[in-house]
C-alpha positions as MATLAB code, in Angstrom:
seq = 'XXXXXXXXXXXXXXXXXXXXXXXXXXXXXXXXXXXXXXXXXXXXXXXXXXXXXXXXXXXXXXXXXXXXXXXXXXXXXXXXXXXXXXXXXXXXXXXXXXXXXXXXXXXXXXXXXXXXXXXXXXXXXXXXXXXXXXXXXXXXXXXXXXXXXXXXXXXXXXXXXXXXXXXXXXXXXXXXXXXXXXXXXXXXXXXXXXXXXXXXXXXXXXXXXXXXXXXXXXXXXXXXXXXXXXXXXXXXXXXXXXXXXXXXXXXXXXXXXXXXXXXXXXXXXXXXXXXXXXXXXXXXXXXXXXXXXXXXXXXXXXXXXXXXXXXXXXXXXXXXXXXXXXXXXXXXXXXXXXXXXXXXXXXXXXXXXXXXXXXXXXXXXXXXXXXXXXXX';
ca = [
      65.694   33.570   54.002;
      64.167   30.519   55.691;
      64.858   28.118   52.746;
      63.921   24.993   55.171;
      60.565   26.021   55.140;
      60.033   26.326   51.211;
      61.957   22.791   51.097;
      59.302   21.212   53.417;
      56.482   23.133   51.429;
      57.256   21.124   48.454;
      57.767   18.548   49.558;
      54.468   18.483   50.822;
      52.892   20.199   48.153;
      54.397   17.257   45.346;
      53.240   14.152   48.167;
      49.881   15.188   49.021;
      48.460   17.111   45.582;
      50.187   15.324   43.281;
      52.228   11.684   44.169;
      49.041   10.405   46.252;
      46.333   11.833   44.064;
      48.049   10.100   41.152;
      48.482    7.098   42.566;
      44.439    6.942   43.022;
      44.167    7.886   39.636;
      46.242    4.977   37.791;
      44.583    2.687   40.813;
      41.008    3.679   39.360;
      41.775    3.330   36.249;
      43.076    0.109   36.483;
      40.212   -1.259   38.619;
      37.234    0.370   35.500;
      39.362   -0.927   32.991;
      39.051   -4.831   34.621;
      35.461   -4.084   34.386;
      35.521   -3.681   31.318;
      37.033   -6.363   30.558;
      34.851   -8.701   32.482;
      32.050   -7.057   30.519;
      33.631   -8.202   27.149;
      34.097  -11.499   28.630;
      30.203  -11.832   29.599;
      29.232  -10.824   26.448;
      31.422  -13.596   24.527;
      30.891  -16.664   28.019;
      27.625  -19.122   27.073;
      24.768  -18.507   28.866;
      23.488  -20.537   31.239;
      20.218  -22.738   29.938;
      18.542  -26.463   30.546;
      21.588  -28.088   28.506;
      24.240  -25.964   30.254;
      25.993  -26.788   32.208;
      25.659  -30.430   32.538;
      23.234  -31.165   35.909;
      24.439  -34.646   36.283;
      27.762  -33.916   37.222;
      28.814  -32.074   40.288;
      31.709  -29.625   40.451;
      33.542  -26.736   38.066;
      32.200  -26.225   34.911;
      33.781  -23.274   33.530;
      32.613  -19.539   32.588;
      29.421  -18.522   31.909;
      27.163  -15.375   31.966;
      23.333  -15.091   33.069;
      20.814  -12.519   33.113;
      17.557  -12.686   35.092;
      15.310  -11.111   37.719;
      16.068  -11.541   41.538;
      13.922  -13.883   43.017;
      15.223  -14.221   46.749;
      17.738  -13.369   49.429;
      18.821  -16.168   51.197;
      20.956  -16.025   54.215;
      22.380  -12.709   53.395;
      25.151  -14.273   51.387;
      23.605  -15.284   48.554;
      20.611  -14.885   46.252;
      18.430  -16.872   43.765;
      17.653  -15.103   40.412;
      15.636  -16.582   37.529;
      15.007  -15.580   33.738;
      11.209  -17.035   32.763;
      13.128  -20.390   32.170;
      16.133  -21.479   34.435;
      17.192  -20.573   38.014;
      20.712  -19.928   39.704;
      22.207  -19.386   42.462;
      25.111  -16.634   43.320;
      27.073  -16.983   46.377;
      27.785  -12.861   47.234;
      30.377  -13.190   49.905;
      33.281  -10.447   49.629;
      31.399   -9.804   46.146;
      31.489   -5.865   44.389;
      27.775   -4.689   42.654;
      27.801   -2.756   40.129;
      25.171   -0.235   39.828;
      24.334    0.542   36.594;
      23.363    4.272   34.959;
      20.099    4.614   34.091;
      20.182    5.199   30.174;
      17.442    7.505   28.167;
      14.648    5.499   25.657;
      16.461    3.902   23.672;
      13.168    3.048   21.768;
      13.002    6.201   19.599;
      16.789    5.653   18.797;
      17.078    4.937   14.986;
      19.488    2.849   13.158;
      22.574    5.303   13.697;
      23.364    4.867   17.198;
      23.605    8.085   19.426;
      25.440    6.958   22.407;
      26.372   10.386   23.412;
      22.939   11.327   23.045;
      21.321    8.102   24.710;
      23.511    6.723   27.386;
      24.440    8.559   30.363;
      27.093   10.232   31.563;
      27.167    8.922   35.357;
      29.633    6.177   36.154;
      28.223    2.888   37.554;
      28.427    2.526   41.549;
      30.581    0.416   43.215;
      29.734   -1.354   46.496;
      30.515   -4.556   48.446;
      27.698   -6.628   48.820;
      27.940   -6.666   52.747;
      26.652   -2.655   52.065;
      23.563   -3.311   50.564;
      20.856   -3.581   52.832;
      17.733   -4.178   50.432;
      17.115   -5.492   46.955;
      13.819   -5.509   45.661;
      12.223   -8.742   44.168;
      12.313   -8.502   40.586;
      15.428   -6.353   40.496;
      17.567   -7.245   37.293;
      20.174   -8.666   37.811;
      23.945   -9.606   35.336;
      26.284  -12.324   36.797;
      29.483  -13.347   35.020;
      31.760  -15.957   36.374;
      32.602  -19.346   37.573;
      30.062  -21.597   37.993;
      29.745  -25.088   39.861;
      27.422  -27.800   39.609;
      25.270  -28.541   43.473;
      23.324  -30.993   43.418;
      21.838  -30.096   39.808;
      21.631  -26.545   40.529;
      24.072  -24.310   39.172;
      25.960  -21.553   41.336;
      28.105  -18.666   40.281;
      30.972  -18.149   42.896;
      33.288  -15.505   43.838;
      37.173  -16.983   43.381;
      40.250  -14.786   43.572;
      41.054  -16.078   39.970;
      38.139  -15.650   38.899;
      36.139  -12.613   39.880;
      32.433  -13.157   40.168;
      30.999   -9.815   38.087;
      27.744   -8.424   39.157;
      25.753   -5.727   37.626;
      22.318   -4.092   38.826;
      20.414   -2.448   36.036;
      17.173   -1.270   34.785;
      15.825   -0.522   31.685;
      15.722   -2.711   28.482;
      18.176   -5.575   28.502;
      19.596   -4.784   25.208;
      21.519   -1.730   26.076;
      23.640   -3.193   29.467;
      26.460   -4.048   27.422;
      26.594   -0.419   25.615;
      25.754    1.239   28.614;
      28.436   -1.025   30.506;
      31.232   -0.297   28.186;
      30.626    3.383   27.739;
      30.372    4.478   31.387;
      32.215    2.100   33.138;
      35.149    4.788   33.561;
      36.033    7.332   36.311;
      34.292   10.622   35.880;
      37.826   12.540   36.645;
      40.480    9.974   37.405;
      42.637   12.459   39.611;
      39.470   13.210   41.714;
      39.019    9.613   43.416;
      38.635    7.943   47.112;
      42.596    9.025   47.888;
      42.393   13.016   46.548;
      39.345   14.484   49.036;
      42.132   13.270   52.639;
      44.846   13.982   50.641;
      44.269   17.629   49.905;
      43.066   17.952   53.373;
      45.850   16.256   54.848;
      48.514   18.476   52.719;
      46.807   22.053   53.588;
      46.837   21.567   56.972;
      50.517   20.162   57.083;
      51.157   23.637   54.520;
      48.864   25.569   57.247;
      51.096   24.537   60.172;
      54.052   25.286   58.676;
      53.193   28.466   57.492;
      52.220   29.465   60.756;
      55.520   28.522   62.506;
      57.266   30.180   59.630;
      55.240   33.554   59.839;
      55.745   33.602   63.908;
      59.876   32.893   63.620;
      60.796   35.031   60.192;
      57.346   37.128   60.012;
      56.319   37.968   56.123;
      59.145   36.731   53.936;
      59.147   34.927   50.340;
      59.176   31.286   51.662;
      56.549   31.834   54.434;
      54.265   33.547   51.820;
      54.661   30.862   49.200;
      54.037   28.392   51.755;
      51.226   29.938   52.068;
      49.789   30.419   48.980;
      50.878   26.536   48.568;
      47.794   25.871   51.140;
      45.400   26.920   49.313;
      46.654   25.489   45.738;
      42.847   23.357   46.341;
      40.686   26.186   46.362;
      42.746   28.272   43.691;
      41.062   26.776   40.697;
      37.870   27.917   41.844;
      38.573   31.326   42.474;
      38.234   34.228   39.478;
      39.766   34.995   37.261;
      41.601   31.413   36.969;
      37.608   29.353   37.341;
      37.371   30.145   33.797;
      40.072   28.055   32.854;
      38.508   25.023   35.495;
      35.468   25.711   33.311;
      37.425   25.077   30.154;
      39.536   22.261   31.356;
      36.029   20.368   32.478;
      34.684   20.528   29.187;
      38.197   19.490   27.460;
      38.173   16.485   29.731;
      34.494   15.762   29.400;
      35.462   15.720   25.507;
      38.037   13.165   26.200;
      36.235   10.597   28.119;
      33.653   10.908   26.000;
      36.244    9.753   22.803;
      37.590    7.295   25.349;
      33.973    5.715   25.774;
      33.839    5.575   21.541;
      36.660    4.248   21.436;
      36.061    0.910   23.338;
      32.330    0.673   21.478;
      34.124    0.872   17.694;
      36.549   -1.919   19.672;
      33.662   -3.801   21.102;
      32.805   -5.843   17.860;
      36.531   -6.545   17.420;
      35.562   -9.859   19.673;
      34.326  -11.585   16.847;
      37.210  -11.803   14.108;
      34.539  -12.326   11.128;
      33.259   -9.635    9.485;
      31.806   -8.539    5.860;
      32.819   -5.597    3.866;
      30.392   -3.272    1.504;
      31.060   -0.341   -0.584;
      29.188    1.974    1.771;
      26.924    2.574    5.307;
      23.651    2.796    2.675;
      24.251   -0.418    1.340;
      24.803   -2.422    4.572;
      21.721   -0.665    6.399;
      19.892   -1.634    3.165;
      20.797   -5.160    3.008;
      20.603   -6.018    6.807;
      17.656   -3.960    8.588;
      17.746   -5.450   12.092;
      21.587   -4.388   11.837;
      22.459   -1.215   13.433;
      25.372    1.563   12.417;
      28.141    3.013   15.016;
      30.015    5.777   14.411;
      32.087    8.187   15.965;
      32.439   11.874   16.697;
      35.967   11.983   14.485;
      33.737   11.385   11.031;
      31.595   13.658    9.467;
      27.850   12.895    9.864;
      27.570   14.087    6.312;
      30.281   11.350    4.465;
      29.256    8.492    7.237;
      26.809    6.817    4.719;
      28.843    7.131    1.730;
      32.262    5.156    3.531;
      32.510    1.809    3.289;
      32.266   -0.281    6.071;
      32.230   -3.861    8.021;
      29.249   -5.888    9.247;
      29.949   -7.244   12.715;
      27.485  -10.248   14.136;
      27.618  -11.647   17.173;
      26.312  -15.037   15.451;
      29.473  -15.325   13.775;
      31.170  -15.198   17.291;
      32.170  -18.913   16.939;
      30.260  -22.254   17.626;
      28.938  -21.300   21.078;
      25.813  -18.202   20.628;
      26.401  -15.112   22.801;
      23.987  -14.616   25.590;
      20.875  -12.926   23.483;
      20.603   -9.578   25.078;
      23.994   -9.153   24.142;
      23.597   -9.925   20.398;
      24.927   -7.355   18.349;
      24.793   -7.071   14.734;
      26.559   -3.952   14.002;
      27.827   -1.772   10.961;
      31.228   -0.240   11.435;
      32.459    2.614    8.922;
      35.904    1.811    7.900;
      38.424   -0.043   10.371;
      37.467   -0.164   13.771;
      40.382   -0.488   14.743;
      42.195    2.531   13.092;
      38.916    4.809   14.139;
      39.349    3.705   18.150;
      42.937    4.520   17.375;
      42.073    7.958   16.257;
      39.457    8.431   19.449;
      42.118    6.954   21.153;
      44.877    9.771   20.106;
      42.515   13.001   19.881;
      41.181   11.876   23.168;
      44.746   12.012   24.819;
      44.995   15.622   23.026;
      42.107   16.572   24.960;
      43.375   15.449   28.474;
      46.702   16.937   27.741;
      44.839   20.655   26.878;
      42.519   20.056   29.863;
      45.468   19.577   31.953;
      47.259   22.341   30.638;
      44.338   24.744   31.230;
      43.997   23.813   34.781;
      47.550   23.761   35.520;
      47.655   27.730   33.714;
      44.405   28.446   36.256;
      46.364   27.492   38.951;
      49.775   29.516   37.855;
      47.165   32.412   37.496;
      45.099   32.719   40.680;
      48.653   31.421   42.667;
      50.396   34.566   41.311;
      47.217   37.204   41.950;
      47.400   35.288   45.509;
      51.053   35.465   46.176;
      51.096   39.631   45.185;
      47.632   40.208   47.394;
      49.631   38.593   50.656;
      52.666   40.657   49.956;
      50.247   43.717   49.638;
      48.647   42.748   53.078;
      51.347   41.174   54.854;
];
């Protein structure tokens, strides 16, 4: 028995389908989850206005957030945007845009939010600003970061500490940070920029070796599970074992979609004050521009009936948030404690998901293994 052969097949087999394609996945991860987090930070930075920052004085002055409407390009490398009362100035060099979802009408929406319903399902696009070849006047436009005083103009810049954020949207202004926070994850974190050369690169190392083996020591065990380790990328997708890809896509569709609830019952969690009430009726009673978010884990029927905690953004602190990201927000029960739940059942779901397509793949790699033995 050519043992070598198998040895070299797994090894391949763990590098390429599994080490690499993991290591993309934790690196994507990581990278949404920063944006994220520079979203929260917009939404809590002052916005930029006649009083701030100070035009008198050149130089750093701090954080801040702005959103406005592109009015120029100027020397590819950075552009002018304005919002009916101030402009700025964004210096783009080595900068990532964000491309934002397009979200359905939020105007019909009523006072219970239905983000699964509303916002889409799309991740935001990612691309360096030396990529983008055309930006239409008028485009709108989100910048978060660092900005300096020039000669009374202010100007957001990129800074390895400090990360400028940029984010291209449409739609109404009032729904970039939901939208923001509840796509701004990887559709399928194993499927990312490393998996696509990866796979490719493993089946044709599994290909090769399966050949040599087959030519040396003909049809035996370790040359046909070398084989059948080749094709481990097209396995899911072949009956009877695509039913179970089928399954595991809606399992992990579930759990990104109780990972994106989970950061929007967090969200309001950035201002520390809150109010309590007896129930959902009575807040939506006594506050009508105020808005109720819940989640999938409670009952539609009991939601009203629980009490809950008023959230505003104008009890943030002594500096206002920017104003399309005011929020004033009714949570039922603990926030925290219902993310935690989204949080736990959403792991569930990644672990069954995982499970199914790892069974599809056991499946279809045993009907494949017996069918080579039958022809071979």
């Amino acid at each position: 028995m050519n043992e070598t052969i198998l040895t070299y097949a797994v090894i391949v087999t763990i590098i390429f389908y599994a080490a690499i394609p993991l290591a993309g996945a934790f690196s994507v991860r990581r990278k949404w989850r920063f944006f994220r987090a520079q979203v929260i930070e917009a939404s809590i930075s002052r916005e930029v206005s006649y009083s701030n920052p100070d035009r008198k004085v050149d130089g750093s002055s701090g954080r801040y957030c702005f959103i406005g409407d592109l009015q120029a390009i100027q020397d590819d490398s950075s552009i002018w945007l304005n919002n009916g009362k101030v402009s700025v100035r964004a210096e783009m060099k080595d900068v990532k845009l964000y491309l934002l979802p397009t979200s359905r009408s939020i105007e019909n929406e009523d006072r219970i939010e239905e983000n699964n319903v509303i916002l889409p399902q799309d991740m935001p696009k990612r691309i360096k600003w030396e990529r983008v070849y055309s930006l239409t006047q008028g485009t709108g436009v989100v910048l978060s970061g660092q900005v300096y005083v020039e000669n009374g103009t202010p100007v957001f810049r990129n800074t390895e500490e400090q990360p400028l954020l940029v984010i291209i949207y449409d739609g109404k202004k009032e729904s970039i940070l939901r939208r923001s926070i509840w796509t701004g994850r990887q559709l399928n974190e194993f499927w990312n920029n490393l998996t696509p050369l990866s796979l490719i690169t493993g089946s044709f190392f599994l290909f090769v070796l399966t050949f040599f083996s087959y030519r040396q020591f003909g049809s035996d065990t370790p040359t046909i599970l070398a084989a059948v380790m080749s094709f481990i990328p097209l396995l899911p997708f072949l009956p009877p074992g695509i039913v179970l890809y089928f399954i595991f896509r809606r399992l992990w569709r579930s759990g990104r979609y109780l990972r994106g609830e989970r950061d929007l019952l967090r969200l309001p969690l950035r201002y520390p004050e809150y109010d309590e009430y007896a129930s959902c009726r009575e807040a939506l009673r006594d506050f009508p521009d105020a808005k109720l978010r819940s989640c999938g884990i409670i009952d539609e029927d009991e939601v009203m009936s629980i009490p809950c905690r008023l959230f505003s953004s104008a009890k943030g602190g002594s500096e206002p948030p920017p104003r399309h990201f005011f929020e004033e927000l009714i949570i039922p029960g603990d926030p925290e404690e219902l993310a935690w739940k989204c949080r736990s059942r959403a792991r569930k779901m990644e672990i069954l998901a995982a499970a199914s397509i790892s069974l599809g793949f056991v499946v279809n790699g045993l009907l494949f293994y017996f069918v080579l033995i039958w022809f071979l």
